[in-house]
VEXDREN-2710 file (C-alpha; in Angstrom, 1 decimal):
% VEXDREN-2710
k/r/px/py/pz
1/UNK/-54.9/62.5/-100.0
2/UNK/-52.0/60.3/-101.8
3/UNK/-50.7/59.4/-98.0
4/UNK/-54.2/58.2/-97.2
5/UNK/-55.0/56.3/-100.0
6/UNK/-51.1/54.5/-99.8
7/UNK/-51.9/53.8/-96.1
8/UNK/-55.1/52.3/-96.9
9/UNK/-54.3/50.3/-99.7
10/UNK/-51.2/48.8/-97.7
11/UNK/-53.9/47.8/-95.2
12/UNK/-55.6/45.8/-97.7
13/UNK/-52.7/43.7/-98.8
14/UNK/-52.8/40.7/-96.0
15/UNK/-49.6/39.7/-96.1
16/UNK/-48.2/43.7/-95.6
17/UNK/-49.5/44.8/-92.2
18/UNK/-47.4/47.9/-91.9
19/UNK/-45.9/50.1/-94.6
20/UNK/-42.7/52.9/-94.7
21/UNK/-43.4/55.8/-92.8
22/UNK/-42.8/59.1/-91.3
23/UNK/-43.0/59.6/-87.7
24/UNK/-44.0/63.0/-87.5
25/UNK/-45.4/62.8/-83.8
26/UNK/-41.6/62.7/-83.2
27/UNK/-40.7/65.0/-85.9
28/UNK/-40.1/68.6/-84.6
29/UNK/-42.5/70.5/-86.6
30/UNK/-40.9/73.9/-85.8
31/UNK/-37.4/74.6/-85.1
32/UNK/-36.1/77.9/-83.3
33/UNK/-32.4/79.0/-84.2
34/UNK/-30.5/82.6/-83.6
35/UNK/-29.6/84.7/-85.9
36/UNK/-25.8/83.2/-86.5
37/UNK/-26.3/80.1/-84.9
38/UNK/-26.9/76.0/-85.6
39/UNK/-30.1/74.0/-85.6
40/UNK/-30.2/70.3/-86.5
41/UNK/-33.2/69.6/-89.7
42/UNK/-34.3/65.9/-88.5
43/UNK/-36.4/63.2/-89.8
44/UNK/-37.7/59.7/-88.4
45/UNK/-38.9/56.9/-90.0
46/UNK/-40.3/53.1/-89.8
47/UNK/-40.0/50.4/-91.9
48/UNK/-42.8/48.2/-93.2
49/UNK/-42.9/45.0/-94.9
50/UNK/-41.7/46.4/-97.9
51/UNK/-38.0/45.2/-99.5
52/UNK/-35.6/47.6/-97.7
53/UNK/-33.0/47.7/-100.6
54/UNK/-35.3/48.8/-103.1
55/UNK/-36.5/52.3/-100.2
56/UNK/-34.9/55.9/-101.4
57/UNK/-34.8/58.6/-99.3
58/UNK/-34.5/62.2/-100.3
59/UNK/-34.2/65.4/-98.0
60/UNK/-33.4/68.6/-98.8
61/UNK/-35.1/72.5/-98.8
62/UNK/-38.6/72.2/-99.6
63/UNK/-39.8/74.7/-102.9
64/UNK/-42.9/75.6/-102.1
65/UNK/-43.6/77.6/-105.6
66/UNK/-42.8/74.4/-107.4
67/UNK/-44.0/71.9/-104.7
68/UNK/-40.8/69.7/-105.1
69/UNK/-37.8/69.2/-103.2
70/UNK/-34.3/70.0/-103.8
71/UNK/-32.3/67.7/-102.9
72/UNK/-29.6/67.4/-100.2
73/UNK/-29.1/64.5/-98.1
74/UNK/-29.6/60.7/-100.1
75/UNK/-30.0/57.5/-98.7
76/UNK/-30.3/55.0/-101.5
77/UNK/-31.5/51.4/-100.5
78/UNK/-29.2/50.1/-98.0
79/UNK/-26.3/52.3/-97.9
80/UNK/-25.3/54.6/-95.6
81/UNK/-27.1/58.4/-96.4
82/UNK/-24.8/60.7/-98.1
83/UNK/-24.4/65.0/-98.8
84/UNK/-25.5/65.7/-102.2
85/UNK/-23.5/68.5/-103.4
86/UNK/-23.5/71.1/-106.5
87/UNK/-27.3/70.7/-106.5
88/UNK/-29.4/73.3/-108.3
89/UNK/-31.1/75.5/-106.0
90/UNK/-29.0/74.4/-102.9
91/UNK/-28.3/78.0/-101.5
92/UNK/-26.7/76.2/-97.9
93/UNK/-23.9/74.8/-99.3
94/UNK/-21.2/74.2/-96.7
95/UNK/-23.8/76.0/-94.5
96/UNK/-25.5/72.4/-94.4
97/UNK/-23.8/69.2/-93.3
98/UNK/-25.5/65.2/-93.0
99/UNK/-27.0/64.5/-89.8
100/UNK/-27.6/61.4/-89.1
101/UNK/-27.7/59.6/-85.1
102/UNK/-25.5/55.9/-84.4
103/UNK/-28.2/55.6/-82.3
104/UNK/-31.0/55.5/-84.2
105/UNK/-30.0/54.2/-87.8
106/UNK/-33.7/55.7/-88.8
107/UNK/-33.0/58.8/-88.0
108/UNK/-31.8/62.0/-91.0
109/UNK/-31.4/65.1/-91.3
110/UNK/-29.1/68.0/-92.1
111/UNK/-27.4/70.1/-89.3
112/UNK/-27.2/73.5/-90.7
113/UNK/-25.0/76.5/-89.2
114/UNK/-23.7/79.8/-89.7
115/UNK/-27.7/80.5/-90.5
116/UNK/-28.9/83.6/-91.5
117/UNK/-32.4/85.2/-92.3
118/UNK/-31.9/84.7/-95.9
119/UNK/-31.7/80.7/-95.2
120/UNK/-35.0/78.9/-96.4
121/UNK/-37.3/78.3/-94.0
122/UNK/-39.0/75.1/-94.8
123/UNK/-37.8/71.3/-95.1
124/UNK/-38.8/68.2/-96.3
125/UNK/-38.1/64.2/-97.4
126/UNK/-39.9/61.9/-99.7
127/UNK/-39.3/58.4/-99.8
128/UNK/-39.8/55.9/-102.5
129/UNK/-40.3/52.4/-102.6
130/UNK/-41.1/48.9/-104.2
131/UNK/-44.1/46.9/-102.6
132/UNK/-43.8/43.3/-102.3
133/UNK/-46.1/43.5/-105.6
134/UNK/-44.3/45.1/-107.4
135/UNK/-45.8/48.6/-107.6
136/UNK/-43.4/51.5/-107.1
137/UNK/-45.1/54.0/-104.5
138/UNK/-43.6/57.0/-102.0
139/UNK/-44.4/58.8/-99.1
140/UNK/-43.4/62.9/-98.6
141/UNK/-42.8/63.5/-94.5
142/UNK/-44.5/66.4/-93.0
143/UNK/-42.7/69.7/-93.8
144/UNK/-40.1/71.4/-90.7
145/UNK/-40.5/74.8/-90.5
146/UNK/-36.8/76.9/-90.0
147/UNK/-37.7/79.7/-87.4
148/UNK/-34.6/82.2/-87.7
149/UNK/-34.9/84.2/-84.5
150/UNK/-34.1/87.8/-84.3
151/UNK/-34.1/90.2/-81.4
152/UNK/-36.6/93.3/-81.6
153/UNK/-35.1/95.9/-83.3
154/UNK/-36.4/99.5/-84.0
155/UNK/-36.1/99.8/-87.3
156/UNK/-38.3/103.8/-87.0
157/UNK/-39.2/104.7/-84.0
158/UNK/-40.0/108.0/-81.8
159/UNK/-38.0/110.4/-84.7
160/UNK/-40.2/112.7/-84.6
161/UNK/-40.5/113.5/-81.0
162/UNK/-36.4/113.8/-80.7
163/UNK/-35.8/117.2/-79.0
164/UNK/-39.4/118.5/-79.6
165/UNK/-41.1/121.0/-77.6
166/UNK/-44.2/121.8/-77.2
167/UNK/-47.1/123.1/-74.9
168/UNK/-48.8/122.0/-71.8
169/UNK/-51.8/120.9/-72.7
170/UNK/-51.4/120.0/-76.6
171/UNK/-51.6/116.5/-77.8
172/UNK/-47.9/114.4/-79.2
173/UNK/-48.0/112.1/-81.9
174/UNK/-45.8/109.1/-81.9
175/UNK/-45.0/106.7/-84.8
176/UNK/-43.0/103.4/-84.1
177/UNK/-41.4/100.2/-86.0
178/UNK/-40.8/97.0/-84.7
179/UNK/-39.1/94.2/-86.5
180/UNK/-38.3/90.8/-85.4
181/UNK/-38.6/87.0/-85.4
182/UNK/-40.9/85.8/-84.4
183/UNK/-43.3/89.3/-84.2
184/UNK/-42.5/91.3/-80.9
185/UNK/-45.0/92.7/-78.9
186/UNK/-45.1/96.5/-78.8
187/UNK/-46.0/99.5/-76.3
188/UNK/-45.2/102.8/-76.0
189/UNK/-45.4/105.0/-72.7
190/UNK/-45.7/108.5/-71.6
191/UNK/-43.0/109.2/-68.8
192/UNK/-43.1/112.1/-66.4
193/UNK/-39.7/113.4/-65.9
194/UNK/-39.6/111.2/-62.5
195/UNK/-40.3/108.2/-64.7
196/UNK/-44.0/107.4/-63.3
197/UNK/-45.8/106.2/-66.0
198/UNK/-48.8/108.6/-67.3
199/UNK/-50.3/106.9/-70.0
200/UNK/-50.2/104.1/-72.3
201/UNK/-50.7/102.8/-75.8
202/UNK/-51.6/99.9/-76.4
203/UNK/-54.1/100.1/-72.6
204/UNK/-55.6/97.0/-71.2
205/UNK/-59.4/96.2/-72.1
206/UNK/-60.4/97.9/-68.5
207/UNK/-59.2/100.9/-70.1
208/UNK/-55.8/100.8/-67.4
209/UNK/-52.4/101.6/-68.6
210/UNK/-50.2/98.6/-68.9
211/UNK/-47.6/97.9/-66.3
212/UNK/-44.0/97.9/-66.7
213/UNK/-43.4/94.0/-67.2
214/UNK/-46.6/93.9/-69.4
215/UNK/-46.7/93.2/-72.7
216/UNK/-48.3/95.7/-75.5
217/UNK/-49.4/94.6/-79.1
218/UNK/-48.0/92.6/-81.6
219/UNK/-47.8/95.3/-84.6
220/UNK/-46.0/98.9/-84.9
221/UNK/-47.6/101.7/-83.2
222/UNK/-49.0/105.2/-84.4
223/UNK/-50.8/106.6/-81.8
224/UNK/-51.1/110.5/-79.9
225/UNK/-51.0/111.5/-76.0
226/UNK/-53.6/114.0/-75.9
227/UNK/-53.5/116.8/-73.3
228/UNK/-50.0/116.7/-72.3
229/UNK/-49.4/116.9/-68.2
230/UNK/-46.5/119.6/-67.5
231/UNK/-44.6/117.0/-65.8
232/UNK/-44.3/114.9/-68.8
233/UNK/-40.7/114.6/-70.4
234/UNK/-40.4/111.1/-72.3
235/UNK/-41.7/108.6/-74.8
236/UNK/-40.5/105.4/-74.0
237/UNK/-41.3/102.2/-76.2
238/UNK/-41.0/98.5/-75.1
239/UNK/-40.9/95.7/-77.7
240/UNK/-40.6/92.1/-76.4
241/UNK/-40.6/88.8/-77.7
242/UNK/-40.5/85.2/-75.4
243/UNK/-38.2/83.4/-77.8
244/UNK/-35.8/86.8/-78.3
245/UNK/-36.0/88.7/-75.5
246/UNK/-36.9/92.6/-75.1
247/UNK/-35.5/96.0/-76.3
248/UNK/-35.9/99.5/-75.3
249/UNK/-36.1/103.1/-76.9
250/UNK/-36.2/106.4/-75.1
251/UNK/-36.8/109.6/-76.3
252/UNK/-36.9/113.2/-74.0
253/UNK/-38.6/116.4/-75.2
254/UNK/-39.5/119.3/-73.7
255/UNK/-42.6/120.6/-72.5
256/UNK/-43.1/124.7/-72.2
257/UNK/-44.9/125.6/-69.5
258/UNK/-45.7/127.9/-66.0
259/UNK/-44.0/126.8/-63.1
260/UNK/-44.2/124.0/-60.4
261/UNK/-45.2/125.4/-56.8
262/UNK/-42.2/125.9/-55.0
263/UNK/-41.9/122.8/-52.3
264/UNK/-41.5/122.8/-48.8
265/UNK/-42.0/126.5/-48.0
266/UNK/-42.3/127.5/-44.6
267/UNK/-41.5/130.5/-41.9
268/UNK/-37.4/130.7/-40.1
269/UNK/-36.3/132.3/-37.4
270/UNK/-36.7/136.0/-37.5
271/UNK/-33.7/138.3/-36.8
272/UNK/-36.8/140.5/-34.7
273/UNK/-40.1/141.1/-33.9
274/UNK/-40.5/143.6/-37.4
275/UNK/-39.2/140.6/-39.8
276/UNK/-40.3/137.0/-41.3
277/UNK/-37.9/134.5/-42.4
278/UNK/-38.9/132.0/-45.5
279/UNK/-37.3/129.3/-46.8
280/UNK/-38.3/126.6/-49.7
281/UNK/-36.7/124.2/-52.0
282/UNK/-36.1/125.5/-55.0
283/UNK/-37.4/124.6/-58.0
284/UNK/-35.5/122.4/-60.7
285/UNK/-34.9/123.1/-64.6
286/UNK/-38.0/120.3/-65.3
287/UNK/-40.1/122.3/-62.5
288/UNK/-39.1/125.7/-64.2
289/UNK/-41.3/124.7/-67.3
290/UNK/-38.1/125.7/-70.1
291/UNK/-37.6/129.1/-69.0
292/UNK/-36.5/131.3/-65.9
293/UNK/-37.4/134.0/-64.5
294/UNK/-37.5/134.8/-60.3
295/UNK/-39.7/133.6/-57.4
296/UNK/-42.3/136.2/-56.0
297/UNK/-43.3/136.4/-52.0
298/UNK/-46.5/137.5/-51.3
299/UNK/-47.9/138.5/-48.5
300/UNK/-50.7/140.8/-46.8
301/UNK/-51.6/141.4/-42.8
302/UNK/-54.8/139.2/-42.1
303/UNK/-57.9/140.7/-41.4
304/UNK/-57.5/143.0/-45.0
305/UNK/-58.8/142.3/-48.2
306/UNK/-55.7/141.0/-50.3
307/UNK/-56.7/142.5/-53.3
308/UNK/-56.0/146.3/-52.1
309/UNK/-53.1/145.4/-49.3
310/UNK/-51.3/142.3/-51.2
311/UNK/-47.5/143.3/-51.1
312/UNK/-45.4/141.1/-53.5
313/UNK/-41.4/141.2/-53.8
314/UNK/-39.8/140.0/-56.9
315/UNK/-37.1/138.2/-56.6
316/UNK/-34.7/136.5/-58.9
317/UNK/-34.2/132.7/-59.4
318/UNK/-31.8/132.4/-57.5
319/UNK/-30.1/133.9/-53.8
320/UNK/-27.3/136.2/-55.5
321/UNK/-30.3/137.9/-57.3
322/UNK/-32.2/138.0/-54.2
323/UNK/-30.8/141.5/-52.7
324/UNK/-30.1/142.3/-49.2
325/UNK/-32.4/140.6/-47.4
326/UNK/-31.2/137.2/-49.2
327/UNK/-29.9/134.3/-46.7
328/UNK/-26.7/132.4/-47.8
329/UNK/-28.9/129.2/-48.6
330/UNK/-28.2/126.0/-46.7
331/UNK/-28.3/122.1/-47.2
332/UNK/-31.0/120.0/-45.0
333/UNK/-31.7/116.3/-45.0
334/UNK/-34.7/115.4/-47.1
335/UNK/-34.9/111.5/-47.0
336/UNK/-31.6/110.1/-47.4
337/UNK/-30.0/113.6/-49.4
338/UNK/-28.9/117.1/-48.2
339/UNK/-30.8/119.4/-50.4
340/UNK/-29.9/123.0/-51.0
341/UNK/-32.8/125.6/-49.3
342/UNK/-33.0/128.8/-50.4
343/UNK/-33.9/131.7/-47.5
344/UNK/-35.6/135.4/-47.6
345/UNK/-36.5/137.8/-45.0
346/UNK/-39.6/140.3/-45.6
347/UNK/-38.6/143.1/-43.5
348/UNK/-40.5/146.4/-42.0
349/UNK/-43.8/144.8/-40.5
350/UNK/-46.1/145.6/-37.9
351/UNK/-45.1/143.2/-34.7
352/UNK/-47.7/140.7/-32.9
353/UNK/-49.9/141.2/-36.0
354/UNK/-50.0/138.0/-38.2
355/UNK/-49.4/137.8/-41.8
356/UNK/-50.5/135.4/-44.9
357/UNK/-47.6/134.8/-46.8
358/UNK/-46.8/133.0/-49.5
359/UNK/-44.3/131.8/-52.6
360/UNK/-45.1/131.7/-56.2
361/UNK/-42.5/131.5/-59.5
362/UNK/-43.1/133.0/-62.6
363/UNK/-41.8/132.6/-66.2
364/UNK/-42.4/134.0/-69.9
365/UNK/-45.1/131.6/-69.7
366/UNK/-46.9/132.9/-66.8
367/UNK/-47.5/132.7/-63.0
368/UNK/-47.4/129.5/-61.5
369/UNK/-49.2/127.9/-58.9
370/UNK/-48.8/129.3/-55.4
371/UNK/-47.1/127.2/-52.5
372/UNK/-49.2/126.6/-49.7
373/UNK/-49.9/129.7/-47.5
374/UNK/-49.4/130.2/-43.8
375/UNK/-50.4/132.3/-41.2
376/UNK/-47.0/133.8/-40.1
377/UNK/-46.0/136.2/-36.9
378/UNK/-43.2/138.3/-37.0
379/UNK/-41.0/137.3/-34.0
380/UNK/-43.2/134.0/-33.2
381/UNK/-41.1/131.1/-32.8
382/UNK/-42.2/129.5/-35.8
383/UNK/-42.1/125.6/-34.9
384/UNK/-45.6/125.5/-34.2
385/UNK/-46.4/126.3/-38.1
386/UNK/-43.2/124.6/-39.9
387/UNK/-43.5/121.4/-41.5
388/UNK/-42.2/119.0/-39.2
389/UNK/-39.5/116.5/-40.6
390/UNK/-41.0/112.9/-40.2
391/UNK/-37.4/111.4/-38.9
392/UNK/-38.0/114.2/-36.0
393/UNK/-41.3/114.1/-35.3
394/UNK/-40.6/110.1/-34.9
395/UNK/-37.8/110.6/-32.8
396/UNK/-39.7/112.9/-30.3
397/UNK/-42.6/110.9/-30.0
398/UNK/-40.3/108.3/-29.1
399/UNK/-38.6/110.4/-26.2
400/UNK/-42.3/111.0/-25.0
401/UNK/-43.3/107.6/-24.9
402/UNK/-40.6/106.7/-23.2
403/UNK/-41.2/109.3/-20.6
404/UNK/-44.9/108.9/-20.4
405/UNK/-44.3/104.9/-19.8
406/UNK/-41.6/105.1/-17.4
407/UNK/-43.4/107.9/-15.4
408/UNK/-46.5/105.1/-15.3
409/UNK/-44.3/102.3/-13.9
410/UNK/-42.9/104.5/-11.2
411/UNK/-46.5/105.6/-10.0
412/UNK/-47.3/101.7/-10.5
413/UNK/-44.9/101.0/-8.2
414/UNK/-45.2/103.7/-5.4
415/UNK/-48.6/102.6/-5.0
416/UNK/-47.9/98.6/-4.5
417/UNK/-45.2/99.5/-2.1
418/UNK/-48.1/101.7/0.1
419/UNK/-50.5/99.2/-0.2
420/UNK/-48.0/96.9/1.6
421/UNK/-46.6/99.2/3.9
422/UNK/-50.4/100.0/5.2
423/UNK/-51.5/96.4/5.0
424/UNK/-52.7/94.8/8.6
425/UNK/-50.7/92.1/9.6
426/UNK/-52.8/89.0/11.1
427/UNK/-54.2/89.2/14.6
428/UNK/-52.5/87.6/17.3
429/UNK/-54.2/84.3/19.0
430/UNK/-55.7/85.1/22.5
431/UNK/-56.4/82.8/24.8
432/UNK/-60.2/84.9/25.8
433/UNK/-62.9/84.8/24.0
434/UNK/-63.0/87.4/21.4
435/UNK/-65.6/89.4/23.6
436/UNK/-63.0/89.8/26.1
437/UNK/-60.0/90.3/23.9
438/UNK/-59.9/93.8/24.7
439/UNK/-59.7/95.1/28.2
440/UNK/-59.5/91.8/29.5
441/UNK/-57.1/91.8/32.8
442/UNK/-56.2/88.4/35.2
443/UNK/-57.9/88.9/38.5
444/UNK/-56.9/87.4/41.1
445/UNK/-59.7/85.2/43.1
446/UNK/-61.0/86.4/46.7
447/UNK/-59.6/89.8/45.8
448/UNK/-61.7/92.1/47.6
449/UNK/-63.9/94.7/45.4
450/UNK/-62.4/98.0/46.4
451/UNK/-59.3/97.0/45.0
452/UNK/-60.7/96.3/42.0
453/UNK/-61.0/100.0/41.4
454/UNK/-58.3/101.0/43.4
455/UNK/-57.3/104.4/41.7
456/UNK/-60.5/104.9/39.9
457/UNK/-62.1/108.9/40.2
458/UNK/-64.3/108.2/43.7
459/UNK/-66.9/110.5/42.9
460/UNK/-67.8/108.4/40.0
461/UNK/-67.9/105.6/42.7
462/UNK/-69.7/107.6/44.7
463/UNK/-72.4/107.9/42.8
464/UNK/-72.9/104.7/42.1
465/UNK/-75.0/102.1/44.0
466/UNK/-73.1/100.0/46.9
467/UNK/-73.1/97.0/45.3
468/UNK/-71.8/98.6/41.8
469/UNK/-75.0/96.7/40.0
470/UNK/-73.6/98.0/36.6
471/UNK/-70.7/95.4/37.3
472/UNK/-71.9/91.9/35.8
473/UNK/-70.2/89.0/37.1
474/UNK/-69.9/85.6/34.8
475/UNK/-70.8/83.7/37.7
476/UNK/-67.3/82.6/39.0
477/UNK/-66.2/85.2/40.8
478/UNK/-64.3/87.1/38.2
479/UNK/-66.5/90.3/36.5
480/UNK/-67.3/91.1/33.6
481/UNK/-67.4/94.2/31.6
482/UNK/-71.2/96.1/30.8
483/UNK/-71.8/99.1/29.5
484/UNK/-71.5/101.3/32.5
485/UNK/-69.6/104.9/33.4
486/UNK/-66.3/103.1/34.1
487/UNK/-66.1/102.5/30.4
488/UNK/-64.4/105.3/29.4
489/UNK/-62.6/105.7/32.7
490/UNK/-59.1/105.2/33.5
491/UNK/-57.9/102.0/34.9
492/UNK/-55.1/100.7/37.1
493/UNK/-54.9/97.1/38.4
494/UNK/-53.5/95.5/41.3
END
């Protein structure tokens, strides 16, 4: 209210059209510095009409509980500005130097380093002056705020889920602390022990847990997971900030429950036609569920009711505990890695009758889920029920198409070779009409009948009329062919 009413009586005086002032729209309001870093405290001001010796500036850290300033930088009328030293309630000391720019002579400040939390956060000048009548009057700049960044840190966070165990299926209750400057954003996320992400806190509006990159809340977190997956291992908490960056805290515990279904099973070659081969992959430590205790094949002859013919061998957890009919276990490719298989042969069944067989582990816990069954021969050549590997199953559709298409372009190609072997060429030009093309023979003229037929079958030419009226002549002298019995006869020419 004071700055208005100056303004607005310096507006009145007509001979003092402008008056001292603080350019605050130049004036950074906030200024950001790290924790053990430097930041420059500026001011900018203007001139008025006003007598220039008789202006006083003061700067220095602004009290808010006592709404006055204490004093550290000076500029008294015209001389240069000065560092005020062994002030009361200066906490900065050396921490705080005169900043002033050559530049621009209206420009000061303090450049302050070596800053720490403690430092006080807000700034401020006044300046006071003479008017041309004589009236003293001043004019306090807009205050600078001192923004002493700090990276989030976790000051309590996830303690109480450090090596915890607990139960498939029961809820885990998470508290975490956040500090920082300015206020990080928080979030907290339930891992499985592959790392997918199963649930989040803080979740998006739509109800969605929040991504990886995404931001959480700006305030500490006390929140539970309720009905805990088995494959959930880790708490994992996120705090991030735009102006300090991010931080991370992880935390494992354990969850106790029955086993994973064991992957990839499927039927082997069998050493003979009373024998089925299995392999799987075995199960890990996470996939155990805490404790260990042996895989279990099952299997029974189709067509009977499982429940009175289900055999089931216990094995142990691993191939040494398996017994006799235990394979050495052997590495495959799964992706890009060779992975251990572990193998078993169920011995003593009846040949050419199929069997359902399948794999299942079992803890203190319970019995886990079964694999998935198959329908398994003893003796059958069991690549027609395996799980193909994808790399192989590309690679031999491959081979096929190339087959298939080169077998097409061959067929393509015996067939446009008959076509133009069995073309007909183009018909020679004669020089008779096309009528006459032919059987027609040069006659010579006055040639006397009889030797026209000279060689021809005579009883055929005896039992025609004398003058051979099935003969047609074209009316100059030479004859022409009818339809007559000497069509299909022989011929020889003179």
């Amino acid at each position: 209210m004071k700055y208005h009413i100056i303004v607005l009586s310096c507006l009145l005086w007509i001979k003092l059209t402008e008056c001292f002032q603080w350019d605050n729209s130049v004036s950074d309001s906030s200024v950001y510095a790290n924790n053990s870093g430097s930041a420059i405290i500026k001011f900018r001001y203007s001139y008025g009409a006003e007598d220039r010796s008789s202006v006083n500036i003061t700067c220095g850290i602004w009290n808010t509980d006592q709404t006055k300033i204490i004093p550290m930088v000076t500029k008294i009328g015209n001389q240069p500005a000065q560092r005020r030293s062994g002030v009361t309630g200066d906490v900065l000391g050396n921490n705080a130097a005169l900043y002033t720019e050559s530049t621009q002579p209206t420009v000061i400040g303090l450049r302050l380093s070596n800053i720490a939390k403690t430092f006080p956060t807000q700034y401020r000048c006044d300046a006071s002056f003479t008017k041309a009548d004589g009236v003293a009057d001043s004019v306090l700049s807009e205050r600078v705020i001192l923004n002493v960044l700090e990276r989030p840190k976790f000051t309590n966070c996830l303690q109480n889920i450090q090596s915890k165990e607990t139960v498939a299926g029961n809820s885990l209750d998470i508290t975490c602390k956040v500090s920082g400057n300015p206020t990080p954003n928080l979030k907290c996320s339930l891992l499985a022990f592959d790392r997918e992400i199963l649930n989040t806190f803080p979740k998006k509006n739509s109800g969605r847990n929040l991504e990886e990159d995404e931001p959480g809340m700006p305030s500490n977190i006390t929140a539970s997971f309720s009905n805990l997956p088995k494959e959930a291992r880790f708490v994992r908490c996120f705090a991030s900030q735009t102006f300090t960056g991010t931080n991370t805290l992880e935390r494992r515990f354990t969850i106790l429950h029955t086993p994973f279904p064991p992957k990839n099973f499927r039927q082997e070659n069998s050493p003979d036609r009373t024998s089925i081969t299995v392999s799987w992959l075995p199960l890990t430590d996470d996939e155990w569920g805490g404790a260990k205790d042996g895989y279990r094949v099952a299997y029974y002859m189709v067509g009977q009711d499982p429940r009175l013919n289900l055999t089931t061998k216990e094995l142990g957890h691993q191939p040494s505990e398996f017994g006799q009919d235990a394979n050495v276990y052997v590495s495959r490719k799964v992706g890009e890695k060779d992975v251990e298989f572990y193998f078993y042969t169920i011995k003593g069944l009846n040949p050419q009758r199929p069997y359902q067989v399948y794999l299942y582990a079992q803890n203190r816990y319970g019995k886990g889920d079964d694999s998935i069954r198959f329908s398994m021969t003893p003796g059958d050549n069991p690549n027609a029920m395996e799980s193909r590997n994808p790399e192989s199953d590309s690679k031999l559709a491959e081979i096929i198409g190339g087959v298939i298409g080169g077998t097409i372009v061959l067929v393509l190609i015996v067939i446009l070779v008959v076509w133009l072997c069995r073309r007909p060429s183009a018909p020679k030009k004669s020089k008779y009409p096309t009528s006459y093309v032919e059987d027609a023979v040069d006659y010579p003229p006055q040639q006397p009948q009889q030797n026209l037929y000279a060689g021809v079958n005579n009883s055929k030419q005896r039992n025609g009329s004398s003058n051979h009226s099935d003969i047609m002549s074209n009316g100059d002298g030479y004859p022409m062919r009818g339809m007559n019995s000497y069509e299909t006869s022989e011929k020889a020419y003179v």
